[in-house]
C-alpha positions as CSV (number, residue, x, y, z in Angstrom):
1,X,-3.2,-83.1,-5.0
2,X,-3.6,-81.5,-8.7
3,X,-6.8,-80.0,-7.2
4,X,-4.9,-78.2,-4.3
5,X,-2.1,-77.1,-6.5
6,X,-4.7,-75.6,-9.1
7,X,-6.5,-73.7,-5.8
8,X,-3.0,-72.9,-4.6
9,X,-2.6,-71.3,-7.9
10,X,-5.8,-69.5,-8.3
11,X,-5.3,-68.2,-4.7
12,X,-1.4,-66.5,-5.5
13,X,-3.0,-65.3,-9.1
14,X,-6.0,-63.6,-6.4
15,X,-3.6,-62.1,-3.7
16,X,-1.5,-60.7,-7.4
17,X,-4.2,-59.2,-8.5
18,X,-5.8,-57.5,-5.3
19,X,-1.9,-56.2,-5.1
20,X,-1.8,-54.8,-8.0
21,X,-5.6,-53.3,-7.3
22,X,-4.1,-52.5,-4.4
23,X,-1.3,-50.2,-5.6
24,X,-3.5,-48.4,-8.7
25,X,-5.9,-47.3,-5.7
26,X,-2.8,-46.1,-3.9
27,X,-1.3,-44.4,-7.1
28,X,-4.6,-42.4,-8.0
29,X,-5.1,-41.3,-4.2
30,X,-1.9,-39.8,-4.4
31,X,-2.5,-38.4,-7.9
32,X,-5.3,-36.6,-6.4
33,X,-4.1,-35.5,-3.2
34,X,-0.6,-34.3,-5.0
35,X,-3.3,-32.3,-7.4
36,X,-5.0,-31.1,-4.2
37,X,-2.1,-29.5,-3.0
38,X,-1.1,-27.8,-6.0
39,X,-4.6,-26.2,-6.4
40,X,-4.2,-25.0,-2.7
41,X,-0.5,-23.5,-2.9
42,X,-2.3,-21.7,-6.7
43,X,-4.7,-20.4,-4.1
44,X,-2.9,-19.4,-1.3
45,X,-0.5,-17.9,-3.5
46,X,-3.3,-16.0,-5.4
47,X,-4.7,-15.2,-1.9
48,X,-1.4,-13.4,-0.7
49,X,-1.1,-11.4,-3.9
50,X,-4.8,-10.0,-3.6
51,X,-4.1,-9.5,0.0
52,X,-0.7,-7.6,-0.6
53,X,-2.7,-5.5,-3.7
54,X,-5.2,-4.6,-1.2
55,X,-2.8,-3.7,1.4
56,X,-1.1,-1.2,-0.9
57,X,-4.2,0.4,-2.5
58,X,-4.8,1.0,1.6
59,X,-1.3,2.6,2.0
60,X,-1.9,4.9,-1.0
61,X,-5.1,5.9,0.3
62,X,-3.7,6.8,3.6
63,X,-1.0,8.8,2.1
64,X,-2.7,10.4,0.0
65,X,-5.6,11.2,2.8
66,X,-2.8,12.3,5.0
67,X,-1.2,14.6,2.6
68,X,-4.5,16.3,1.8
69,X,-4.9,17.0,5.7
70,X,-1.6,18.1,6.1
71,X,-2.1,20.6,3.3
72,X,-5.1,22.1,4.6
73,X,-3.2,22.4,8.2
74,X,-0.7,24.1,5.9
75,X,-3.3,26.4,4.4
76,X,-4.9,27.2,7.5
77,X,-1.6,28.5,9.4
78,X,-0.7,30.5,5.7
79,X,-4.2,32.3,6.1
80,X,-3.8,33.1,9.9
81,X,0.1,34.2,9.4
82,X,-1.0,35.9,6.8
83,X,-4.0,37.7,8.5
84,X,-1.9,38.7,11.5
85,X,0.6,40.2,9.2
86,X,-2.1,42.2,8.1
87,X,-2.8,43.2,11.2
88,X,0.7,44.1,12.2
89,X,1.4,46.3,8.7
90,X,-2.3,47.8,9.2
91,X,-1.3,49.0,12.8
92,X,0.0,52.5,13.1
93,X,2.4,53.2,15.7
94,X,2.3,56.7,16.3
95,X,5.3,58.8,18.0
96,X,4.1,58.8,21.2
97,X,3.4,55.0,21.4
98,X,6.8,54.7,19.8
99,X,8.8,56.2,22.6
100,X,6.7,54.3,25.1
101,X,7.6,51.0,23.6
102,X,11.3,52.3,23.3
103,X,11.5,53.6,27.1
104,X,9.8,50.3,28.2
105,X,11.8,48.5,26.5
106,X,14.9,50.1,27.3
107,X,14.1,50.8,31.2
108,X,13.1,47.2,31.2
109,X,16.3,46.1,32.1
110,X,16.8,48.0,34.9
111,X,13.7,47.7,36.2
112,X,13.7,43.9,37.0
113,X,17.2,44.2,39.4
């Protein structure tokens, strides 16, 4: 009977022991997995910032593209006003033309009824 108490013992101090095993396997999983997550949220985190850095170094490109365009469309409508008012002051209107343009102009109105 002393023989199967002694077993009985050894077998509770076994099952004790594979517990406690047990539960420091358990413990260091979770250690790990817990440091796992918190080198992927670092990441991610890292990730979004290099993503929204990149997205604004694109913005400021395309601003700054788009205001270059738009000033040469400026420049180019500048240079064409700018020749045709050339054109306009260079243009003698002598005083026969004159009273053409005046009786067209003025006739004009009663020519269309």
């Amino acid at each position: 009977m002393m023989r199967m108490s002694t077993e009985y013992t050894e077998d509770l101090k076994k099952i004790r022991k594979a517990e406690e095993e047990s539960d420091r396997l358990v413990s260091l999983k979770k250690k790990e997995t817990e440091e796992g997550l918190r080198a992927a949220s670092a990441e991610a985190e890292r990730s979004v910032r290099e993503a929204e850095s990149k997205a604004a170094r694109m913005l400021d490109g395309a601003v700054e593209e788009g205001t270059k365009k738009a000033e040469a469309q400026a420049g180019e409508v500048l240079e064409a006003a700018e020749r045709q008012a050339k054109d306009i002051r260079s243009t003698k209107v002598d005083r026969r033309r004159l009273k053409k343009l005046a009786t067209d102009l003025l006739f004009s109105e009663f020519g269309s009824e």
